[in-house]
N, C-alpha and C positions, 0 to 999 in steps of 0.2 A: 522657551526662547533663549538665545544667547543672551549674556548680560550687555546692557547697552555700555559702547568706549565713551568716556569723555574725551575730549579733545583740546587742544589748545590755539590750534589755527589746522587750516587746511596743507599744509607744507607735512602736516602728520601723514596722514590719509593721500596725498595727492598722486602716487605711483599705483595706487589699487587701481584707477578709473580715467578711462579714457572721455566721456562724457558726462558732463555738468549740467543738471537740469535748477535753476536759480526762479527763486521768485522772486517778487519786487518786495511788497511793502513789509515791511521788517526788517527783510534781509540787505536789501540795496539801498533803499532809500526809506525817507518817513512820510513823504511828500512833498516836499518842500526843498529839502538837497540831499544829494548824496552822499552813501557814509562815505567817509577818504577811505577807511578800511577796507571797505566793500570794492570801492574804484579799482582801487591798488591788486586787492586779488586776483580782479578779474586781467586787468592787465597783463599780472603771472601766468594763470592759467591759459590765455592766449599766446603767450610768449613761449612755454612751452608744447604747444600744439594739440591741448584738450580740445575739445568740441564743445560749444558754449551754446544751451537753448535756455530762454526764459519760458515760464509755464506762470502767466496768471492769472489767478482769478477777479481779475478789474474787465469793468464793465466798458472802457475803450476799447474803439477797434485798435488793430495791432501797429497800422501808419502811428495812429495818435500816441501809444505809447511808444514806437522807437523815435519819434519828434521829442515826446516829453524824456526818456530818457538820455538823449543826447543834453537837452537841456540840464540835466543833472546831474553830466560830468562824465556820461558812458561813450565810448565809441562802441555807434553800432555795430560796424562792421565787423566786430570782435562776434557776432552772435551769427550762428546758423541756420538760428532761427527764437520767432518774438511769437508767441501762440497767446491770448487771452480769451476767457471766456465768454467776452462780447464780441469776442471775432469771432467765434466758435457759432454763438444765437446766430449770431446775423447772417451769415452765411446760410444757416438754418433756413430762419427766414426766408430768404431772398430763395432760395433754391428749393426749399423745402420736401430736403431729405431725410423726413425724420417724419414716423408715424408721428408724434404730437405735434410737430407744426403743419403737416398737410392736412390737420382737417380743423384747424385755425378759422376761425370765419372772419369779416374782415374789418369790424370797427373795435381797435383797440384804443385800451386806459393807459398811458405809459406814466411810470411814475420816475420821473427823476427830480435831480437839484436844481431848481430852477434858478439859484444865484450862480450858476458854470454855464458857458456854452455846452460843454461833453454831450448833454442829454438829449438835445436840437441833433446836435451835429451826429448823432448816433443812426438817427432817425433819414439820413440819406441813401437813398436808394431803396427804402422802403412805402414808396409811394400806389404799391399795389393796397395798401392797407389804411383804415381810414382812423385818424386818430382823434379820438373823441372826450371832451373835456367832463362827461358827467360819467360815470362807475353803472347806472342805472343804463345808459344806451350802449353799452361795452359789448365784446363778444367774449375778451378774454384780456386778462393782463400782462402789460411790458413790464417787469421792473426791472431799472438800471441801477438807481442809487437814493437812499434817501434822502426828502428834503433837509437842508440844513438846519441842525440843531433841532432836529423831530428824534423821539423816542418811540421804541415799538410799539406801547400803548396806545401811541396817535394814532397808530394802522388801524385799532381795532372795527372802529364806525365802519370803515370803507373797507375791509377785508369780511367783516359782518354783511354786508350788501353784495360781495362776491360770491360771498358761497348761496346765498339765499340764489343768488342767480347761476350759482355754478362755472361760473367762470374760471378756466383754467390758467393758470399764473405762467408764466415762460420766465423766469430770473435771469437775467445777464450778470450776475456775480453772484454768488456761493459762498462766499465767504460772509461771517457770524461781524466780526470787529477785524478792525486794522488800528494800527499805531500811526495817527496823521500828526504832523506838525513837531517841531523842537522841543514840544513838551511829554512827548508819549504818551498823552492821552487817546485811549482808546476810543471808538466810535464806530456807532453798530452799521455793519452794510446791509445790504438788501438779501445778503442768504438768512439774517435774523427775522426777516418778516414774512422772506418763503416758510421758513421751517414754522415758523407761527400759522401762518394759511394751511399748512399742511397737518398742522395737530389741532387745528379747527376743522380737518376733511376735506380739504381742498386737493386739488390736482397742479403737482406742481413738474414741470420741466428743467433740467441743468444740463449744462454741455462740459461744465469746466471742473473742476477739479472739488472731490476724489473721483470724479467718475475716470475711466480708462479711456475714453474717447481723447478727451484732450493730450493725452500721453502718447497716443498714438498719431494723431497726427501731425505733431510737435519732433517726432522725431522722423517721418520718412524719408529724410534727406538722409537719411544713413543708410545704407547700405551693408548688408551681413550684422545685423542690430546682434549685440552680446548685453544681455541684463546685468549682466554680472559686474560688468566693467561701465555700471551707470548709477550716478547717485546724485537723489533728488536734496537740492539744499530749501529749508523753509522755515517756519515758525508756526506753523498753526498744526497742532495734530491733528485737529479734523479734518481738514485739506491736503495740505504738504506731506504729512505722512502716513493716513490713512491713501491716499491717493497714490503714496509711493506704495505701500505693502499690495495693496490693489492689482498696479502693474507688473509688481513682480521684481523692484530695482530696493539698493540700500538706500539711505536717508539720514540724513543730518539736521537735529533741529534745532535752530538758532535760536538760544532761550533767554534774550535781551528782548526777545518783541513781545507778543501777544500773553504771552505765559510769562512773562515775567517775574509775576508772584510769584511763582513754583519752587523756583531754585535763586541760591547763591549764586551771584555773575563773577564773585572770585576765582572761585571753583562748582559748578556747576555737576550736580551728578544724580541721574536718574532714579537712582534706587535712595533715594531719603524720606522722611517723614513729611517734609515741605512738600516734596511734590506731588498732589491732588492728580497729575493726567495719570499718573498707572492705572487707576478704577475703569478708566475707558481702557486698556486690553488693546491696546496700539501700540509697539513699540518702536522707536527710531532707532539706525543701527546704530549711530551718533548722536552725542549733546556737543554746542560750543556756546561761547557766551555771545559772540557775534561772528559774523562773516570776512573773515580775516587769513592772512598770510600766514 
């Protein structure tokens, strides 16, 4: 493989690529506000006439997060397009075009945060499907997010009662931890309890990223598509840039979020002693410390 470039801000890199595929958490925001640095780039990028899609792995549909990113300081209109992997399910869902959800049977377990609306409100237009409060009367599992301040270990009772009954998992996020709140602590999402049901034998389902499906439908607004000239910006190797090598595009990964331990955010550089992601065999074509001009 090439050696990966370190970077300094996107103004390096910015004349290689005509479109920018951005994820959210890490990259743009923490949950709570927006980075200024993040805002600002996008801005540039838009000002100069890149093509701007978001690609992520959050378990809102795609209304709710360009609501919530406007709230965070983004003009929508700047994007092409807003794809997430609960938009991805549900659609599924509702239309069920996808061998694993058309033979779905019809009383589901859905697990979310019960202290958010998100996990109610996800659950609209799904009323072909019967949503049942005990794991024993189930046919198969929703999971959107875990409950608050729950640890993987809590899954185990009720992921134990799944497989005895063989119930197949459907995950609306794929992602392992995200960086929530001002303080960067990390917290685990709902791809940490699929990938657990699935190394207990379970069957599990994802629409969203690294798989190629979300990559692809995220961008058909393009027209004469050039790979070449398209780079995924993220922070999670497992997602962000195994997801990008997958599709076939370069990648940049912002290693202020998830990977933080790995590297110095002074200078930041792929090939050192600190960073642990090289044994995964994934490489980014880019490192920066954040998503910046």
């Amino acid at each position: 493989m090439n050696k990966v470039e370190s970077i300094v801000g996107i103004k390096d890199i910015i004349d290689r690529y005509d479109v920018f595929i951005l994820d959210q958490w890490g990259v743009m925001h923490n949950g709570e506000e927006g980075y200024t640095a993040a805002i600002k780039c996008v801005e540039t990028l838009y000002t100069v006439n890149k093509k701007l899609i978001i690609i992520s792995n959050s378990s809102k549909r795609k209304h709710s997060t360009a609501v919530r990113l406007s709230e965070l300081g983004y003009r929508i209109n700047y994007f092409l397009e807003i794809m997430t992997s609960g938009e991805m399910m549900w659609q599924s869902l509702v239309h069920l075009n996808h061998d694993f959800t058309k033979k779905l049977q019809k009383n589901c377990f859905h697990i979310y945060d019960k202290s958010k609306e998100d996990g109610k409100k996800y659950l609209e237009g799904l009323e072909k499907f019967n949503f049942v409060a005990n794991i024993e009367e189930a046919d198969f599992i929703l999971g959107c997010t875990p409950q608050f301040n729950t640890t993987t270990i809590d899954y185990i009772p009720l992921l134990t009662k799944a497989i005895k009954n063989k119930l197949p998992f459907v995950c609306a996020n794929p992602d392992f931890v995200s960086i929530e709140n001002s303080f960067g602590k990390p917290i685990i999402c709902m791809g940490t309890i699929a990938e657990l049901y699935k190394n207990m034998g379970g069957e599990v389902f994802i629409l969203g990223k690294p798989s190629c499906e979300i990559y692809e439908e995220s961008t058909k607004k393009i027209s004469n598509i050039d790979k070449s000239k398209i780079l995924a910006v993220g922070d999670s190797i497992h997602h962000d840039i195994v997801g990008a090598n997958n599709f076939g595009i370069d990648s940049l990964l912002i290693t202020s979020g998830i990977h933080h331990d790995c590297f110095d955010q002074s200078s930041p550089q792929w090939q050192s002693d600190r960073n642990k992601l090289q044994k995964f065999g994934n490489e980014p074509t880019f490192v920066c410390s954040n998503f910046n001009n």
